[in-house]
TIKOL-230100 format. One record per residue: y, x, z of N, C-alpha, C in turn. Coordinates in pm, whole numbers, plus 50000, padded with zeros to 5 digits. Layout:
N
YXZYXZYXZ/...
***
This chain:
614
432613297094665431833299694542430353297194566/429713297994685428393300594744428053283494724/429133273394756428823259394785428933257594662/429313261894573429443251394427427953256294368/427283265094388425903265194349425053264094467/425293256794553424283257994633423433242094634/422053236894637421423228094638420243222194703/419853209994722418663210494778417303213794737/417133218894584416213222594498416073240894533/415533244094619415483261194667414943262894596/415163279394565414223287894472413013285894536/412783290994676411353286694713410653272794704/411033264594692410203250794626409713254594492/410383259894413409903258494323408693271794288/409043283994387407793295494367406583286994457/407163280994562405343270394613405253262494561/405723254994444405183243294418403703245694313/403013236494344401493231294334401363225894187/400613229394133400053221293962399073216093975/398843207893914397513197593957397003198193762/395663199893745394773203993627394343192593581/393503189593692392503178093655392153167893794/391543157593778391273151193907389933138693864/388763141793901387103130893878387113127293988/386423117193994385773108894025383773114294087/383993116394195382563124694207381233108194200/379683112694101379633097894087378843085594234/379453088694334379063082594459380253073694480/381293073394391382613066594399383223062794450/383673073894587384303073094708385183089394715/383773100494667384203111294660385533117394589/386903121794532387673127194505387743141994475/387673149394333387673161394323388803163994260/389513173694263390463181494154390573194494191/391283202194077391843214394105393203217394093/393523225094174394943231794226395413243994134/396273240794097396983258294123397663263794222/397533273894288398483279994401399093288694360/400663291094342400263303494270399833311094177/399433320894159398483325194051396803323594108/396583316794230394713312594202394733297294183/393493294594149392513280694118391803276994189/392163264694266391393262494346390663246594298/389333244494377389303233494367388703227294479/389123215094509389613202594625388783195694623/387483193694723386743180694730387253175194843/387483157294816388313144794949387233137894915/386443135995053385243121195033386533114795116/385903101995086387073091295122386953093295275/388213093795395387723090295531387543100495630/387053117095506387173131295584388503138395528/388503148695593389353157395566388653166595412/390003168795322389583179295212389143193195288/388063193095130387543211995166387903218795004/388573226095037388363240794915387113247294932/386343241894817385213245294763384853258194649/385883262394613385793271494539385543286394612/386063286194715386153300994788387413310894779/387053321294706388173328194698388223330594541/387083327194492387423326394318388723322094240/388823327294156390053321994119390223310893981/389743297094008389343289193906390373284393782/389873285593675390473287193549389563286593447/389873274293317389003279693201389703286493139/388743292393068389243305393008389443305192810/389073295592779389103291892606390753292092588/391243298892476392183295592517393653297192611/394393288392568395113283692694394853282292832/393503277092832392793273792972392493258692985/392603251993104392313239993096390683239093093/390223228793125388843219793136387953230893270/388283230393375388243237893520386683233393555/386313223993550385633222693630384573199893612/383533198293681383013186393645382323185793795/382133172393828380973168793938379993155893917/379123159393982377733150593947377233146894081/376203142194099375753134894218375593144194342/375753154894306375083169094443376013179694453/376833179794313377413194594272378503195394241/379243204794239380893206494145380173218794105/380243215793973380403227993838381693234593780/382473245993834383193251093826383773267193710/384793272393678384943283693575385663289293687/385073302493672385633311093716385323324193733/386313333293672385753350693602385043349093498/384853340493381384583339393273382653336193298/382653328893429381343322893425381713311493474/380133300493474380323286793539379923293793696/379683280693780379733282893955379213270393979/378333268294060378143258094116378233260194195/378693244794340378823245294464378113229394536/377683230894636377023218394677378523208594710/378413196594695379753188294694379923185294821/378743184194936379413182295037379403196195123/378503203695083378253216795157377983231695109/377943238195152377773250795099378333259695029/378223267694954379253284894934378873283694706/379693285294689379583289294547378463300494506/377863294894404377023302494299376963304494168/376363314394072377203312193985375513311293903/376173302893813375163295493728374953303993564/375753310993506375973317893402376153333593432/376173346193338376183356893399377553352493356/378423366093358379923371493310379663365193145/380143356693113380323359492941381713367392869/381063374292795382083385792714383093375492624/383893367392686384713357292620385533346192693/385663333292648385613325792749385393314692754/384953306392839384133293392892385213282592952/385233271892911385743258192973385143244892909/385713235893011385173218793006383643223093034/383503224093152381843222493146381413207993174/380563199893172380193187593199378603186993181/378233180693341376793182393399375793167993304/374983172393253374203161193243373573153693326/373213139293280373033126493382371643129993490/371013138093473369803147493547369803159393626/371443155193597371703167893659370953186593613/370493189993549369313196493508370523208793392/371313201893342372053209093211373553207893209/374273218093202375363217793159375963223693031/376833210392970377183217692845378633220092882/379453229292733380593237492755381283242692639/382553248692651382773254292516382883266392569/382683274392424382693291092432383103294092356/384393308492357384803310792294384803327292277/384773334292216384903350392252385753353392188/386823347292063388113353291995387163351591888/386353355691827385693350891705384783341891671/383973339891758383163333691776383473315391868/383263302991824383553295691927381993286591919/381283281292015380553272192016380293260492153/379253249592130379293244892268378153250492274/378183259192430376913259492497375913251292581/375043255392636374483249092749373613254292841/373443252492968373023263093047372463256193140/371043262093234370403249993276370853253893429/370843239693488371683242093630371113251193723/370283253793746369383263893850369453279093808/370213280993706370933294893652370103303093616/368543303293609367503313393607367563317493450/367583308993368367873312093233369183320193196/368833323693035370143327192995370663312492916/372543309892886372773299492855372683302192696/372693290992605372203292592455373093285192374/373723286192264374613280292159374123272592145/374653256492136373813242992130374403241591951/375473238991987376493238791846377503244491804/376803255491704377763264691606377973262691481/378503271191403379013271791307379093261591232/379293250291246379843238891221381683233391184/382263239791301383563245691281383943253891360/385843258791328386153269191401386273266691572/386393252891559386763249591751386143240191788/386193238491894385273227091961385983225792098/386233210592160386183202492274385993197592314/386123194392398385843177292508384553174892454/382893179792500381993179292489381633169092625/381043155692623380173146592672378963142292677/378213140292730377163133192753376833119092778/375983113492663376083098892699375333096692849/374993082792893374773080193002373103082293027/372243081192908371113087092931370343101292920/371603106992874370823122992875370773127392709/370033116492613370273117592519370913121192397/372343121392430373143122892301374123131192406/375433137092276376383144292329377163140092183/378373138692257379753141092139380663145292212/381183152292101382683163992098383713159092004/384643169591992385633170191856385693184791837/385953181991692385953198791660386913196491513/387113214091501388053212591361388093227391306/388853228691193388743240691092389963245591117/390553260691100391493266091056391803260590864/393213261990871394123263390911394743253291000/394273240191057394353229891094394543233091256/395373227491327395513228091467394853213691502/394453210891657394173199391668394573187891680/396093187991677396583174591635396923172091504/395963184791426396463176891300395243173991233/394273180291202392933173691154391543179091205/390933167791257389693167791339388553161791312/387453159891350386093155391346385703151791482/385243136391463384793135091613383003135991569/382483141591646380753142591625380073136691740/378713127191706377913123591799376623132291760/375653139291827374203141391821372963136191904/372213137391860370813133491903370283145591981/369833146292090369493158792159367473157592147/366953169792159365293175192131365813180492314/365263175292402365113179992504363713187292558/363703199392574362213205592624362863206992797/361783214692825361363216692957362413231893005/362473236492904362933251292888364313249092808/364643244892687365613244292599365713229892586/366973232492520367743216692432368063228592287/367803213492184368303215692066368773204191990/369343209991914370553195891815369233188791736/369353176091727367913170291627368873162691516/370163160991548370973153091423372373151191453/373243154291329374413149791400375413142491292/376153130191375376893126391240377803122391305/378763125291178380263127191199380993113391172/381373106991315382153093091287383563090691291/384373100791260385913105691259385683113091209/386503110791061386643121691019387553117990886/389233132590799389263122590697390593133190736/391473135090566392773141290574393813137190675/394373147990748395303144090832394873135890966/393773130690992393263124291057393243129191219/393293127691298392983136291426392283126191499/391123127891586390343122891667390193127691775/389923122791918389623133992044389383123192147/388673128892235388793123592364387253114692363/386153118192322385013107992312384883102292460/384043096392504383783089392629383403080392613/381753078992696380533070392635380663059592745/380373047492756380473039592832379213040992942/379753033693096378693035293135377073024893150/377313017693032376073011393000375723014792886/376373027592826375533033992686376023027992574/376283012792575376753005692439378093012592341/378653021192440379943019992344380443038792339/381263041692243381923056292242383133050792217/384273055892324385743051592326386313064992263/387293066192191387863076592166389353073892099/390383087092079391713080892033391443087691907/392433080691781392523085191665393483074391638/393973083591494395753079991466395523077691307/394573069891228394893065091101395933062191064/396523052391164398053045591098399333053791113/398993063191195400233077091175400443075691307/400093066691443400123068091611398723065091671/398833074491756397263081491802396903062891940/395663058891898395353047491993394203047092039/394123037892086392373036392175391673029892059/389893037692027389113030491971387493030992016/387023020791999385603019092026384733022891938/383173026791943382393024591795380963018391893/380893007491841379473002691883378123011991859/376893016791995376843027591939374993015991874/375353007991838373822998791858373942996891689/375272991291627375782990991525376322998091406/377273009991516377433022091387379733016791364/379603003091427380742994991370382063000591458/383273005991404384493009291486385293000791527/385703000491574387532991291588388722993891667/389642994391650390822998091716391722987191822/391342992791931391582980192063393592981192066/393642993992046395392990792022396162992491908/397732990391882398022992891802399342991991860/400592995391718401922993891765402363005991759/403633010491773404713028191808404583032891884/403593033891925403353045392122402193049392064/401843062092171401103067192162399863065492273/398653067792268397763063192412396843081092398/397693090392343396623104692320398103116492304/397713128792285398763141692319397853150692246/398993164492221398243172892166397373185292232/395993188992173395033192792243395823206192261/396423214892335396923227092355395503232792451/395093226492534394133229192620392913219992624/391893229492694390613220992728390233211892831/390223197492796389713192492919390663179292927/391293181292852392483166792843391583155392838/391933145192929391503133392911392223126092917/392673114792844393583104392814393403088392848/391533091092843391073075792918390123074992973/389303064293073388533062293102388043052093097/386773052093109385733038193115385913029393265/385823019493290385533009793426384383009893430/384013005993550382423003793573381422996993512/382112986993482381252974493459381622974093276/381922991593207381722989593095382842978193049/383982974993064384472960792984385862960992967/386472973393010387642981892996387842994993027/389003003993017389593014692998390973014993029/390773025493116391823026693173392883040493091/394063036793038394193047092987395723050492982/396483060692954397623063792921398283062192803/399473055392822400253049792710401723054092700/402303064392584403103071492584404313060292480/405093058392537406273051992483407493060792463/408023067992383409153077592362408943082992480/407813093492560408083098692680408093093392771/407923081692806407553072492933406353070192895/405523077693055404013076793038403543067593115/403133056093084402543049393206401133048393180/400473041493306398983036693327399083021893287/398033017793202397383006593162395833006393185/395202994193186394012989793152394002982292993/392812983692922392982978492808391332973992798/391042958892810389542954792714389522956892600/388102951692631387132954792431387882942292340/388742935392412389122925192340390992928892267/390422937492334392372945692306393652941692369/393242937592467394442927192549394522939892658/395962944992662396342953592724397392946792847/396632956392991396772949993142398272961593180/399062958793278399642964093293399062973093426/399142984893504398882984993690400252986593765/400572975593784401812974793869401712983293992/400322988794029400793000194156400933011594107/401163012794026401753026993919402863024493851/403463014493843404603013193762405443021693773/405893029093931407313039293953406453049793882/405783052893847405213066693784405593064293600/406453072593622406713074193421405863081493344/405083092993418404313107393349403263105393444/402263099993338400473100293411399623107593300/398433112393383397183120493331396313121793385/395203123893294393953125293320393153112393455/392893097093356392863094993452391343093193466/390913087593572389373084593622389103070493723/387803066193707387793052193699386133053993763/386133052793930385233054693989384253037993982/382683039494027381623034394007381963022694126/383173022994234383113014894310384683006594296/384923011994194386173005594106387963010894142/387423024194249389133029894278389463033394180/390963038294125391313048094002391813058794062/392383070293962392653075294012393453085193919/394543096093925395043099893824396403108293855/396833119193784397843127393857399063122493782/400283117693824401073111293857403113119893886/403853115693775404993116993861406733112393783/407373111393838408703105893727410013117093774/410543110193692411803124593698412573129093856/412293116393944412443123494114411583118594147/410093114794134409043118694236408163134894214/407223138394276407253154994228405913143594205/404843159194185403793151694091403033152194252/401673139294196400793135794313399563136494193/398403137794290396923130194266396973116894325/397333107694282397533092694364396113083494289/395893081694398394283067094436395083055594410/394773041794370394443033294347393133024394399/393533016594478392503009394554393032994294524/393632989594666394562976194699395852979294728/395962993394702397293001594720397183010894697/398573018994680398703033194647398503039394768/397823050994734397343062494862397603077194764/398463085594806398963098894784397573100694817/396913112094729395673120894774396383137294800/397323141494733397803150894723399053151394646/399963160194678401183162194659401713179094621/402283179794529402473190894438403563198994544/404393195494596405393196094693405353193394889/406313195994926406403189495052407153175295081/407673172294934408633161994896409643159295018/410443166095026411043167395146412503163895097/413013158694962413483152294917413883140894876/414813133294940414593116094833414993116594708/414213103394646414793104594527416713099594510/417033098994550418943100894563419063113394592/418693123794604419063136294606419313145294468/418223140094373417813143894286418633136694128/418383142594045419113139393928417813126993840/418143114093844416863105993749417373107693603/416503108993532416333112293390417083101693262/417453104393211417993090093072418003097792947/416623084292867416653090192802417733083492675/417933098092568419083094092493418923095392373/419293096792211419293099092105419853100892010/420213106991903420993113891820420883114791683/421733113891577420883112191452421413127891444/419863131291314420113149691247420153139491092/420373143691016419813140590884419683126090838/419903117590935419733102090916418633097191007/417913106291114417063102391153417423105491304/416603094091391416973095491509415983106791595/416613115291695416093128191705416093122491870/414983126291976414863122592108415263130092201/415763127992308415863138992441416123135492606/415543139692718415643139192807416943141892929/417683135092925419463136492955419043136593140/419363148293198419983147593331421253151493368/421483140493445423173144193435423453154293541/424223159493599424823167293713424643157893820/424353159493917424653155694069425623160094114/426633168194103427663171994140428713178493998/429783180294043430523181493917431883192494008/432163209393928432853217893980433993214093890/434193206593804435523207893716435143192693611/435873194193556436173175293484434333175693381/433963185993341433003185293236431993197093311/430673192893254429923203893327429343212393225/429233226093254428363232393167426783226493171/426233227992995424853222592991423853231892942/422683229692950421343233492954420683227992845/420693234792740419753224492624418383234192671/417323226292645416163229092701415003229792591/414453240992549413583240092453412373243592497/411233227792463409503231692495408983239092404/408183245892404407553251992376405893242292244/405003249192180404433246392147404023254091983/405363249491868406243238691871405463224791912/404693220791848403923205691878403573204392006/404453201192097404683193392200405403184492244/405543178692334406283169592408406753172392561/408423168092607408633166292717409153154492751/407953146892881408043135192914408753135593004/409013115793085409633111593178409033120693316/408453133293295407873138793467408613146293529/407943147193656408623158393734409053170693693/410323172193666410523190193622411443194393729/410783204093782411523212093940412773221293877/412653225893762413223238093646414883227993630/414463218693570415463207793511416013206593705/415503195593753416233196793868416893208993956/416473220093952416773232693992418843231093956/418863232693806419873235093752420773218593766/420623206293737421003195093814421863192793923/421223198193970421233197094164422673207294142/422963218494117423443228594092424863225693979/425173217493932425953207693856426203210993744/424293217293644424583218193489423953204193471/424553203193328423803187193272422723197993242/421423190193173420833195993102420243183693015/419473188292896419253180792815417423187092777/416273178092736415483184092741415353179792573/414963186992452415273180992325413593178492300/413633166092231411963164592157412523163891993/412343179091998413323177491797412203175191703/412793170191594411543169491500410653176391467/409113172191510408473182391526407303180891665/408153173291721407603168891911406313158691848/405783155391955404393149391938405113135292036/404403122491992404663114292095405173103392038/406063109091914406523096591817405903094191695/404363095691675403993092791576404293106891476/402773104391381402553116991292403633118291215/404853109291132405313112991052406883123591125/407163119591249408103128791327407583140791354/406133144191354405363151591446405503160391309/405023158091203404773168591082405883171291023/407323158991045408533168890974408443185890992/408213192491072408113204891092407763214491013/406283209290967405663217590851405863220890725/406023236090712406903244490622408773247690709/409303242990766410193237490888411043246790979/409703252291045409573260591136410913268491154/411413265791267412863272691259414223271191228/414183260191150415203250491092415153238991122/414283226391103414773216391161414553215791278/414533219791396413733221691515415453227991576/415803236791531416963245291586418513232991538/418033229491439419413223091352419363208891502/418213204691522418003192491601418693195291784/418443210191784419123213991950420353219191945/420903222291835422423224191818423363212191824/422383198691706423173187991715422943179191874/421713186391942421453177492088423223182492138/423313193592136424253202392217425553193792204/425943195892105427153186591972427433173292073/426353168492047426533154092114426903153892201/426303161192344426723164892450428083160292423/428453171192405429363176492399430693162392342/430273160192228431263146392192431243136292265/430433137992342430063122192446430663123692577/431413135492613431873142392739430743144592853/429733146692789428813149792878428533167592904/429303171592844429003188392909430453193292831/430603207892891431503212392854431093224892716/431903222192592431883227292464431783241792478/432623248892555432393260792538431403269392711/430903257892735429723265892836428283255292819/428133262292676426573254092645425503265292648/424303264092697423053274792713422013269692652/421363275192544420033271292526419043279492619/418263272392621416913283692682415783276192649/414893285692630413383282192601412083290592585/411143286492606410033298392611409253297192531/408413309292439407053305092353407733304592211/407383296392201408093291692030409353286992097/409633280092215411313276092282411663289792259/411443297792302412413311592297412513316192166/411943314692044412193316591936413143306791879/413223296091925414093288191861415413294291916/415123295592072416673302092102417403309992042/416153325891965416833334691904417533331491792/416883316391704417013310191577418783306491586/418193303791664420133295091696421213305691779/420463314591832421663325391812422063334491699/420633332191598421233344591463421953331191384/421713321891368421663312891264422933305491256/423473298591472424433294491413425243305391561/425653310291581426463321191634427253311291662/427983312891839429133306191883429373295391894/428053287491910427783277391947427403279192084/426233285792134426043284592279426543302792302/427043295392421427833306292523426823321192523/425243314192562424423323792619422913319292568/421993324492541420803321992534419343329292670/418843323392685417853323692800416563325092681/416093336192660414673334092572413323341292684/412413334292712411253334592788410083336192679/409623352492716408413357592612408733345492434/409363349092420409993344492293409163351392154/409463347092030408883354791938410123358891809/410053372191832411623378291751410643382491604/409463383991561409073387091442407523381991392/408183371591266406993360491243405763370391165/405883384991126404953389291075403673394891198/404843399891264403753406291392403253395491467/403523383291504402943372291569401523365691481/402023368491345400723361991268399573373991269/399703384591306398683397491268398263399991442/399043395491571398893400491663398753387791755/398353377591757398213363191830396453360691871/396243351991940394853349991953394493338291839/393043343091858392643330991742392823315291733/393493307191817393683296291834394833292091729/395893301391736396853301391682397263311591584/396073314491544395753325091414396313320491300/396323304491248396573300391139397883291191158/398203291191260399523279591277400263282591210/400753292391158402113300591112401563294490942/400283290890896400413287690788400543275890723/400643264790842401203253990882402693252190837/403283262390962404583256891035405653268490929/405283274490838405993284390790405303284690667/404473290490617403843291190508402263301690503/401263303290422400453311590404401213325590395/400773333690415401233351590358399753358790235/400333364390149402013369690193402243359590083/402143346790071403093337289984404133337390049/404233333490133405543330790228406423341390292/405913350590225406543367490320408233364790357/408693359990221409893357090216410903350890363/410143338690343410373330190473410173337990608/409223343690595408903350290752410073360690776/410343364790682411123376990697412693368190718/412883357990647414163352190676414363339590840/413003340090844413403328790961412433339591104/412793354391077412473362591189413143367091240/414213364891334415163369691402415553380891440/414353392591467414483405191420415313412191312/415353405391237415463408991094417053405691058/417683396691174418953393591160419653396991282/418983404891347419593407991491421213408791519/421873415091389423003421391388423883408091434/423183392191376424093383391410424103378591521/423253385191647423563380791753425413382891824/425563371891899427053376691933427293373192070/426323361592098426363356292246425673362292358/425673362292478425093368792582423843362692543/421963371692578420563367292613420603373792705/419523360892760418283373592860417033367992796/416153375992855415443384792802414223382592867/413093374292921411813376193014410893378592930/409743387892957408283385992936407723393193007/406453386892989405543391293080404333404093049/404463415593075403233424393005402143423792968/401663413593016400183410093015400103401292862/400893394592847400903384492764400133386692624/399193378592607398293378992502398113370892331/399533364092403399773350792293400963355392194/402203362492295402733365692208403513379592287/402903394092225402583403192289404443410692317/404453414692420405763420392444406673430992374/405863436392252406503439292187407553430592121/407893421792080408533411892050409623411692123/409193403192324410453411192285411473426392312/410553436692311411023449892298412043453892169/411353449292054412233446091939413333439191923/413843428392001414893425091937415943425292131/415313429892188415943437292285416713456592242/416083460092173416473472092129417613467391991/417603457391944418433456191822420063451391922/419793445592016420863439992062421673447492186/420673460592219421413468792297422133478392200/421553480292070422203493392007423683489591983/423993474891998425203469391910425763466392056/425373468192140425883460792282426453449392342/425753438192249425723422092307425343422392454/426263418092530425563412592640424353410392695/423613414992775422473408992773421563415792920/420763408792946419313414393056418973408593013/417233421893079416143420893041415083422393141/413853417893200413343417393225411913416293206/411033426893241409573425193231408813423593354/407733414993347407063409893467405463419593461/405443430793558403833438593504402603430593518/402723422193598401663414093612401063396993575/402193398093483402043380493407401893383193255/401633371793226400553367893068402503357192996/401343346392970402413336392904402733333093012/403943331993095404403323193189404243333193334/405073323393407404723331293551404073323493620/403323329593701401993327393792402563331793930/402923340993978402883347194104404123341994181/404383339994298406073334094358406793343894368/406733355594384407523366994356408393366194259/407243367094095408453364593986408983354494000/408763342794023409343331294041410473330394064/410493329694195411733336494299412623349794242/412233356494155413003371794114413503363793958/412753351293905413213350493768414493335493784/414443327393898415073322393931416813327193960/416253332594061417783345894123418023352693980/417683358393934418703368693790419043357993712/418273348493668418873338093632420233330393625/420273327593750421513318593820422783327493784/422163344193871423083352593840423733352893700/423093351493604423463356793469424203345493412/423853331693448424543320593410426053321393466/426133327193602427203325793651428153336693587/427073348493575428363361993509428843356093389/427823352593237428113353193116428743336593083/428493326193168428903312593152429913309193224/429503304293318430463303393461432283305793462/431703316593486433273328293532433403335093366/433023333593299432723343193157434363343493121/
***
């Protein structure tokens, strides 16, 4: 019994494995920076080409804090400008001990980015009511000052052109999330000796439904690159900045941009010599690296080709690239680009080949007449003619799961469930008009789309009918509960991770980011009371019938554990099957290898009691 679950994917690989944030280009263009996750700390990694890396951060624990998190950290000719404890940090890049450049702010701070003088850093700030970009002068003696407020409710990806001069962002309004309508802004900066102030600003994106992001000024000043999705798929565009004149260098059914969940996403970069961009190009979930000129003639980089899932990339002054990297059996890297590929870092010990591992296919399904996407791993091993499967729900809802490394998916693989990863209508990646089926939605076509993933399975002899599992976390774990009240006896068991069992308390008790989504993805209140109350799983508990479990984390701020205390108490009074688990020291998600390792093991266990042997 021990050998039919046993694999080369250990629980401990997956409590050490490494996340990679971000990865620049320091501008001497040899230097290499990124940051780590370990664990639950933040670290961040300076590699000059030729020495050995130093962790430069110390013992801080680096993280932006807006938010989700994301946008960690920036470097400039002397410095890495870093977040951490809800201030910035500076550290000398080749030497010396962290300082902190900002006091404590009562909120939180990410994407900082140093101006070309080094002299200023701007940033976003957020305190839950309040959001603006700041700026703060590098030698920390000042206090830092709101550059740009009340303009709108959010703000990101704040830049600096190449002379000091100007800055552009994106920003946007409630009820609007950011992949759905945005403003890209350029300003004119009043630079004193003491302060900066805004002298003008105009808005060159902008327009219903529209989304813009990702500015990035060239480095001869002439140009602002940015993505935006007029034609309903998000692409690369230029605006001459001498002229005022736009144009769109790509076009076609892919995507070259993602949705802003976090701060600090970057999707492209400039070359040196100003005359291309290097950028990411999303094809149904196969992410690859391209170069693309001002002429729109898109390059392929054949030393990236085995990489399906790339990000954030960067495009140094002496022409290396560089960019974090990985496909369904490589784990993820920070991989260089020179005259060859050079691993800078590795998420893993990769102590695996890829023949060990389960490679990804992707597959598709019609719901309604329309074709619905998903990520198919098959079993590596097989205990009986059909295998039990894993439908897999991301989180968001407006997200995507690409061709990358997933240790989670391989975990269960290796172990001989199929699993299936679903991008139901609703996922980002195929263009706005898949992306917005959702809205008003919420809960129905999203659930109807992972039942029929299951179905298929299932008709195709790819898993076995009566040992199907959903699981999912966030809004995934709400869908799970959806499809256990909704369609009962379809899956064996449900797996819900900090899930959301009641759409009234999530809209009154969420952070402000996602204050207004629900009036999106469900409706306004109390117009919509109706709906909330019918597509809140709480509220239908009685129809649970299948085995759950049950994770969250206490800390959790997004979607608070009462949730699921509530529909954990509805399903013990009736005595469905089920564990539960609370983590005292985690938020959204787990951070620490302990839980890891403790949420792994009950796991397996529970698959095996309520599926398995059931």
């Amino acid at each position: 019994m021990k050998d039919q679950f046993s694999s080369p994917v250990t629980i401990e690989m997956l409590s050490g494995e490494k996340k990679f944030r971000d990865v620049k280009w320091a501008p001497d263009g040899q230097t290499l920076v990124w940051c780590e996750q370990r664990g639950p700390q933040g670290v961040v990694v300076v590699s000059p080409k030729g020495h050995a890396t130093r962790d430069v951060s110390a013992d801080l624990n680096v993280r932006g804090s807006v938010g989700y998190g994301g946008g960690e950290f920036d470097v400039s000719e002397d410095w890495v400008v870093f977040v951490a404890d809800s201030r910035l940090w500076k550290v000398g890049l080749h030497t010396g001990a962290p300082s902190p450049i900002t006091p404590a702010h009562p909120g939180g701070i990410a994407a900082p980015e140093i101006s070309p003088d080094q002299k200023w850093v701007i940033y976003t700030f957020s305190d839950g009511v309040e959001d603006a970009i700041a700026i703060a002068p590098m030698h920390g003696k000042n206090w830092p000052q709101k550059l740009v407020i009340d303009r709108a409710d959010f703000y990101m990806q704040p830049t600096w052109s190449p002379d000091g001069r100007c800055i552009a962002w994106a920003q946007w309004r409630q009820p609007a999330m950011p992949w759905d309508e945005t403003e890209l802004c350029l300003a004119k900066l009043k630079i004193g000796s003491e302060s900066v102030e805004v002298e003008s600003v105009e808005v060159i994106a902008s327009g219903h439904d529209l989304c813009s992001q990702c500015p990035r000024f060239s480095p001869d000043g002439m140009w602002l690159a940015y993505i935006s999705d007029p034609e309903g798929f998000a692409h690369i565009w230029v605006r001459n900045l001498k002229t005022g004149e736009s144009k769109a260098l790509t076009s076609g059914d892919l995507e070259y941009g993602g949705p802003a969940w976090v701060q600090g996403l970057r999707f492209l970069d400039w070359s040196p010599d100003s005359k291309e961009l290097l950028v990411c190009a999303n094809e149904r979930g196969v992410v690859r690296l391209q170069r693309v000129d001002l002429n729109g003639t898109v390059h392929a980089e054949p030393l990236a080709e085995r990489y399906t899932s790339v990000g954030q990339p960067t495009w140094s002054k002496l022409g290396y690239k560089a960019f974090i990297g990985s496909s369904s059996t490589v784990s993820t890297r920070v991989v260089v680009l020179d005259e060859r590929e050079v691993v800078a870092a590795r998420a893993t010990a990769e102590s695996l080949t890829p023949d060990a591992l389960s490679e990804m296919q992707a597959i598709s399904w019609k719901v309604d007449g329309v074709d619905v996407f998903g990520n198919y791993y098959p079993p590596t091993k097989l205990a009986g003619e059909l295998p039990p499967a894993i439908i897999m729900v991301h989180g968001g809802p407006t997200s995507q799961r690409t061709a990358s490394f997933d240790a989670r998916n391989q975990f269960f693989a290796t172990r001989g469930f199929a699993v299936l990863d679903v991008n139901y209508r609703g996922s980002t990646g195929y263009g706005r008009e898949y992306q917005d089926a959702l809205r008003g939605e919420w809960g129905i076509v999203d659930v109807k789309d992972l039942v029929e993933g299951a179905k298929h399975l299932a008709l195709a002899g790819l898993a076995d009918p009566e040992k199907l599992v959903i699981l999912g976390g966030s809004s995934g774990g709400y869908a799970v509960l959806q499809a256990l009240t909704d369609y009962p006896g379809i899956f064996k068991a449900g797996v819900c991770l900090y899930g959301i069992g009641n759409l009234f308390s999530l809209a009154m008790g969420t952070h402000k980011f996602e204050a207004a989504y629900n009036d999106i993805l469900v409706g306004p209140l109390p117009e919509a009371s109706k709906l909330y109350r019918e597509r809140s799983p709480l509220f239908k508990a009685d129809k649970i019938q299948d085995a759950l479990a049950v994770y969250h984390g206490k800390e959790d701020k997004v979607v608070p554990i009462d949730q699921a205390e509530g529909i954990v108490a509805a399903i013990r009074r009736r005595g469905v099957p089920h564990t539960y688990h609370v983590y005292e020291n985690e938020g959204h998600g787990w951070r620490h290898p302990e839980n890891i390792k403790h949420f792994y093991t009950t796991l397996l266990q529970f698959l095996q009691e309520r599926v398995i042997f059931a």
